[in-house]
C-alpha positions as CSV (number, residue, x, y, z in Angstrom):
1,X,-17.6,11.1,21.7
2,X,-15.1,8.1,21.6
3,X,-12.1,8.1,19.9
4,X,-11.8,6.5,16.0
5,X,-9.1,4.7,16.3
6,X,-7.2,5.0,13.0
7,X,-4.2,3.0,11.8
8,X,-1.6,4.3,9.3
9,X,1.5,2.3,7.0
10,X,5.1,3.0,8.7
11,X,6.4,4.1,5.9
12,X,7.6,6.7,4.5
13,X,5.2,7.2,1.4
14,X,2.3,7.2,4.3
15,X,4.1,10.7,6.0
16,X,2.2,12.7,3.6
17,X,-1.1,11.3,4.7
18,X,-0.9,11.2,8.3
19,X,0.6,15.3,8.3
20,X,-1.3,17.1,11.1
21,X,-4.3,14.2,10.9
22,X,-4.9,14.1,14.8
23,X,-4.8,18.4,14.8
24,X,-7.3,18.9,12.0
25,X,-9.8,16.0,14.0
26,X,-8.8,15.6,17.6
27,X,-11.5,12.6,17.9
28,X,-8.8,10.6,15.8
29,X,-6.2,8.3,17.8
30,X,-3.6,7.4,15.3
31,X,-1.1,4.5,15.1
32,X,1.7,3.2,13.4
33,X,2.6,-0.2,11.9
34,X,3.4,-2.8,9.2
35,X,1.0,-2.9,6.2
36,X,0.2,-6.4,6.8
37,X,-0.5,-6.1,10.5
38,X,-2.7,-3.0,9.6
39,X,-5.2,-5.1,8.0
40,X,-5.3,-8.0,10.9
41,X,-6.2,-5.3,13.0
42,X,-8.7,-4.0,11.1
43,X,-10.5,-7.3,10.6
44,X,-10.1,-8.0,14.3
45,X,-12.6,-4.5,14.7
46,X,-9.1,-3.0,16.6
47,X,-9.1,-0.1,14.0
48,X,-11.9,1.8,12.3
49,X,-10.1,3.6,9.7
50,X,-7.0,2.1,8.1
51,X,-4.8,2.7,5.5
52,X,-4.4,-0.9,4.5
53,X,-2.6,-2.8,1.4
54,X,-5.4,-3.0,-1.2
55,X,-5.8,-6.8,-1.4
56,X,-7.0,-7.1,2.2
57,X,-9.6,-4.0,1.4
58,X,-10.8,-6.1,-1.8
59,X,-10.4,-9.6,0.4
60,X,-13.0,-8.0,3.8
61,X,-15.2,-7.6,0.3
62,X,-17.8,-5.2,3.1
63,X,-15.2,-1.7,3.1
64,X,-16.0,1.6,2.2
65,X,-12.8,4.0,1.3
66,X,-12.1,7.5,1.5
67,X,-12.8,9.1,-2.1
68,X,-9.4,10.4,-3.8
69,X,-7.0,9.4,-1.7
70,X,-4.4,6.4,-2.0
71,X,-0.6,5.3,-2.4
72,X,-0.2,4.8,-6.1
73,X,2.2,5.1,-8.7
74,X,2.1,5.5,-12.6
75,X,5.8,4.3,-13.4
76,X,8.1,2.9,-10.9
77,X,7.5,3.2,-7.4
78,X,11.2,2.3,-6.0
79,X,10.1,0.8,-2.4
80,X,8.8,-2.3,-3.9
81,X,11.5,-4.1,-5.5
82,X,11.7,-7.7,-6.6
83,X,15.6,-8.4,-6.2
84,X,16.6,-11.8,-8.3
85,X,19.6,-13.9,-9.0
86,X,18.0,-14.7,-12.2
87,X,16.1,-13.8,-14.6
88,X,12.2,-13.5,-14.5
89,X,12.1,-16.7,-16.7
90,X,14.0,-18.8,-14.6
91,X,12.6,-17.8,-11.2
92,X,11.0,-20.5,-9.6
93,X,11.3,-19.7,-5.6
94,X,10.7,-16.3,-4.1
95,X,10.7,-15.0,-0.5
96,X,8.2,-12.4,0.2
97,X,8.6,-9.2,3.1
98,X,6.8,-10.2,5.7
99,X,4.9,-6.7,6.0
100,X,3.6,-6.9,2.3
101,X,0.1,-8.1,1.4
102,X,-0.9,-6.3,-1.7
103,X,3.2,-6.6,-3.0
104,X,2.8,-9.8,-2.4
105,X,-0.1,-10.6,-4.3
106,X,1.4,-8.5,-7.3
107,X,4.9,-10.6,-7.2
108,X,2.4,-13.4,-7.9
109,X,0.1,-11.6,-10.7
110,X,3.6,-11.0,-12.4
111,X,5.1,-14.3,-12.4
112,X,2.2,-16.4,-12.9
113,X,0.3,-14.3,-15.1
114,X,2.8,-11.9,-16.9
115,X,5.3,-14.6,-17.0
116,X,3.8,-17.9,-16.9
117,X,5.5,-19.5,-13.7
118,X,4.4,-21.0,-10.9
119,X,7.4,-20.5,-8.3
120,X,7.4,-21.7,-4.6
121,X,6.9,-19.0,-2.3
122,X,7.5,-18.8,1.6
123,X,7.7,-15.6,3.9
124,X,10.9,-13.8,4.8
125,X,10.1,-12.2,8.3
126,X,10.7,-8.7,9.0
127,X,14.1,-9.3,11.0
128,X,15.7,-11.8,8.8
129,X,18.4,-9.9,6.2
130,X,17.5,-10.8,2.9
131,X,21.1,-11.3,1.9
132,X,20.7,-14.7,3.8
133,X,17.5,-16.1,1.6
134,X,18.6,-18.9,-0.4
135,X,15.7,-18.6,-3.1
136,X,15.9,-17.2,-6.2
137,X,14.3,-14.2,-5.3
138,X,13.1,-12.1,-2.7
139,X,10.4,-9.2,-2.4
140,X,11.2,-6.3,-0.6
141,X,8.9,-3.6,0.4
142,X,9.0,0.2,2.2
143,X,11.8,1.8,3.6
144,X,13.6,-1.5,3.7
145,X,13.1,-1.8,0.1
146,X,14.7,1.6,-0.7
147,X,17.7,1.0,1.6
148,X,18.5,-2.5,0.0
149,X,21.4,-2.8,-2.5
150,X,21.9,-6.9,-2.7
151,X,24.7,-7.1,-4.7
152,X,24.2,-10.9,-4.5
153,X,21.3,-10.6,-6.8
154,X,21.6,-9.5,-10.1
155,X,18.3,-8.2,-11.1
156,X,16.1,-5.5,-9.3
157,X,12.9,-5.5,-10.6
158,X,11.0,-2.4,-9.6
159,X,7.2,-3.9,-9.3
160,X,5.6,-0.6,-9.8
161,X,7.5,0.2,-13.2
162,X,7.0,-3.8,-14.2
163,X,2.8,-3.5,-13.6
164,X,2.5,-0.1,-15.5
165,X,4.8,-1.5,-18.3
166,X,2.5,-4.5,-18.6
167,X,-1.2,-3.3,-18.2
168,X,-0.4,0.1,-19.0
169,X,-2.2,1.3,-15.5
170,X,-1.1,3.2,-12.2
171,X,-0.7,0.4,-9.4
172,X,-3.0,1.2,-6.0
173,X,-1.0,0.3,-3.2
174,X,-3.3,1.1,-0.1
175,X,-6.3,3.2,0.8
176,X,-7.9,4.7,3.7
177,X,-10.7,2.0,4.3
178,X,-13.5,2.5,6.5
179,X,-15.1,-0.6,8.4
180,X,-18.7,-1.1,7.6
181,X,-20.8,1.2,10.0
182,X,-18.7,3.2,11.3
183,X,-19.5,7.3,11.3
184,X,-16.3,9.4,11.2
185,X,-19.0,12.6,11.2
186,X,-17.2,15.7,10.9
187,X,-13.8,14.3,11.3
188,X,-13.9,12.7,7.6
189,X,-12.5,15.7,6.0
190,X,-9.4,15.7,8.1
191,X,-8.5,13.0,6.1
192,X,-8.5,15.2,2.6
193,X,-7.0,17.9,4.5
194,X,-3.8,15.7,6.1
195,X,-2.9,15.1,2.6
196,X,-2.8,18.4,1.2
197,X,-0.6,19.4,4.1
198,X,1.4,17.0,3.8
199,X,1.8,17.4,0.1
200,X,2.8,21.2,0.4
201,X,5.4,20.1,3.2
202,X,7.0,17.0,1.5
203,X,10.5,18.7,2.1
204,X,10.0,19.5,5.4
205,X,8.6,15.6,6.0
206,X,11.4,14.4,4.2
207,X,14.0,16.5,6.1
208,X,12.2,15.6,9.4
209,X,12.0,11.5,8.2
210,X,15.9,10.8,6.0
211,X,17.7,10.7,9.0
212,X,16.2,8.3,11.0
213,X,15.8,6.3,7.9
214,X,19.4,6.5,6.8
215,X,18.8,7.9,3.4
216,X,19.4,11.3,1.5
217,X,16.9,14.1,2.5
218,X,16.6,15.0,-1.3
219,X,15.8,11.5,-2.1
220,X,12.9,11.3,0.3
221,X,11.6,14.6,-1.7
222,X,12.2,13.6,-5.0
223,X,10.6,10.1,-3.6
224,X,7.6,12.2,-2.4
225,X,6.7,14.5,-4.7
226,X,7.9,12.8,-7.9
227,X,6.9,9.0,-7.4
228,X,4.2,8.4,-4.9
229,X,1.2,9.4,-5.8
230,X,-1.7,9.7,-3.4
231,X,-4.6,10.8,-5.7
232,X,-7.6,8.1,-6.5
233,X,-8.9,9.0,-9.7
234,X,-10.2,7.4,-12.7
235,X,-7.0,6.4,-13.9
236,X,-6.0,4.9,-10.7
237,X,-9.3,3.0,-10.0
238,X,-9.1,1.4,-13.3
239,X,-5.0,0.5,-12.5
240,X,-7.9,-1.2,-9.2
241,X,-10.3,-3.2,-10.9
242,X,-7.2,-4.4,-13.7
243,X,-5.3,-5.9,-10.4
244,X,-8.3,-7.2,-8.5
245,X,-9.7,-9.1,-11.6
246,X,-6.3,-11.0,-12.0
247,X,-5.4,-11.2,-8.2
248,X,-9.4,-12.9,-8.3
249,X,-7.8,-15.3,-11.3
250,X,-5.4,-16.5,-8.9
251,X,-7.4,-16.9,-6.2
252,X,-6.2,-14.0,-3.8
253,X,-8.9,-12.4,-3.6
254,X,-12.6,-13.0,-3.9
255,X,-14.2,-11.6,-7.1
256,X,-17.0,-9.2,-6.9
257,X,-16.1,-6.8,-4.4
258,X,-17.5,-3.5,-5.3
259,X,-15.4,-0.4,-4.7
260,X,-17.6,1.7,-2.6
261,X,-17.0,5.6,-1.5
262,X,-17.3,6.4,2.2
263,X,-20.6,7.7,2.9
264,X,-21.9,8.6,6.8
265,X,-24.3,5.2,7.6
266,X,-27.1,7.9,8.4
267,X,-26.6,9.5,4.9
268,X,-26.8,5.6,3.3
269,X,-29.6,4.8,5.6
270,X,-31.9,7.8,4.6
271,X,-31.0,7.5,0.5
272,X,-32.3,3.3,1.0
273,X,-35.5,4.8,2.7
């Protein structure tokens, strides 16, 4: 049988839902890499399984995705962070982390819905300090996020605390999406078991992961187990749909795109018959 090659967020929030993937389904061939690079590679049929930012799953409009599973958060969230030298009323340029997609599209539901602005916006690439931005403001997102201090900017604006405050909803981050026809078979449950390993070993993931990220092991734990969520319930599919109907109002993403549960093509195939 090939290989399904699956593609996973290098973050830290992802740890949890990679833990042991490849061991409970040795058919899977994991990678590593930037959110935003996740879901080119998808779209350019490189990947058949990735945990991508949400607004590219809603934007391919034909994914499936893994049932109960996701990068959420129902309060603030800490590694996406808006840093400003102003306040939100008087922002009107913003650079935005080159590795965010759904971040990015959330900065602009804020401003331009929450707060009535229509700022210019241009990229800040991955190896570019943000310290050296001139605009206004400037998006941060991951690890890099939670490292940043900026004492240049006055305002940190934690997106994830800002969206529940508004809407009253958790905030999807990414899923595990599944391109259209593709059969993971018997290696689909590996998916709902990586993440309840890796749930039950968030301190040994964060003790394993602080180092090389620079920060404090409890941190990482607290991070894990108290801020990220990874569930995909009602709640959180409702924060969905909220987010995808006003990133459609902008124009980010297409409306109609149904959120669809992974089910094996053969399975769909013989229900339709």
């Amino acid at each position: 049988m090939p290989s399904i090659r699956v593609g996973a967020v290098n973050y830290l929030n992802s740890k949890p839902l990679v833990e042991g993937l490849t061991e409970f389904a040795g058919d899977l061939d994991l990678s590593l890499d930037l959110p935003s690079r996740l879901a080119d590679q998808m779209a350019a049929h490189e990947l058949e399984v990735g945990l991508i930012p949400v607004i590219e799953f809603l934007r391919a409009e034909s994914y499936s995705f893994i049932p109960n599973i996701g990068i959420t958060s129902h309060g603030p969230v800490l590694s996406v962070t808006l840093f400003s030298r102003v306040p939100w009323k008087d922002v009107r340029t913003v650079s935005l982390d080159e590795g965010s997609r759904t971040s990015a599209a959330l900065t602009r539901i804020l401003l331009e819905h929450r707060h009535r602005l229509t700022p210019q916006y241009r990229q800040l690439p991955i190896d570019e300090p943000a310290e050296a931005v001139s605009t206004d403001a400037v998006l941060l997102i991951g690890d890099r996020a939670m490292k940043a201090c900026l004492p240049g900017f006055e305002f940190a604006y934690d997106l994830g605390h800002e969206w529940n405050e508004w809407t009253g909803l958790p905030m999807v981050f990414a899923l595990w999406a599944v391109r259209e026809g593709v059969d993971l078979a018997s290696s689909e449950v590996a998916f709902a078991q990586a993440k309840q390993l890796g749930l039950r070993r968030a301190g040994v993931i964060a003790t394993r992961e602080a180092a090389a990220l620079g920060l404090d092991a409890g941190f990482c734990r607290r991070y894990l187990t108290n801020i990220i969520r990874y569930d995909l319930g009602p709640r959180e599919l409702a924060g969905l749909r909220r987010y995808h109907e006003l990133a459609a109002d902008l124009g980010a993403a297409p409306r109609g795109t149904n959120l669809v549960h992974y089910h094996r093509p053969h399975l769909v195939e013989s229900r339709q018959r």
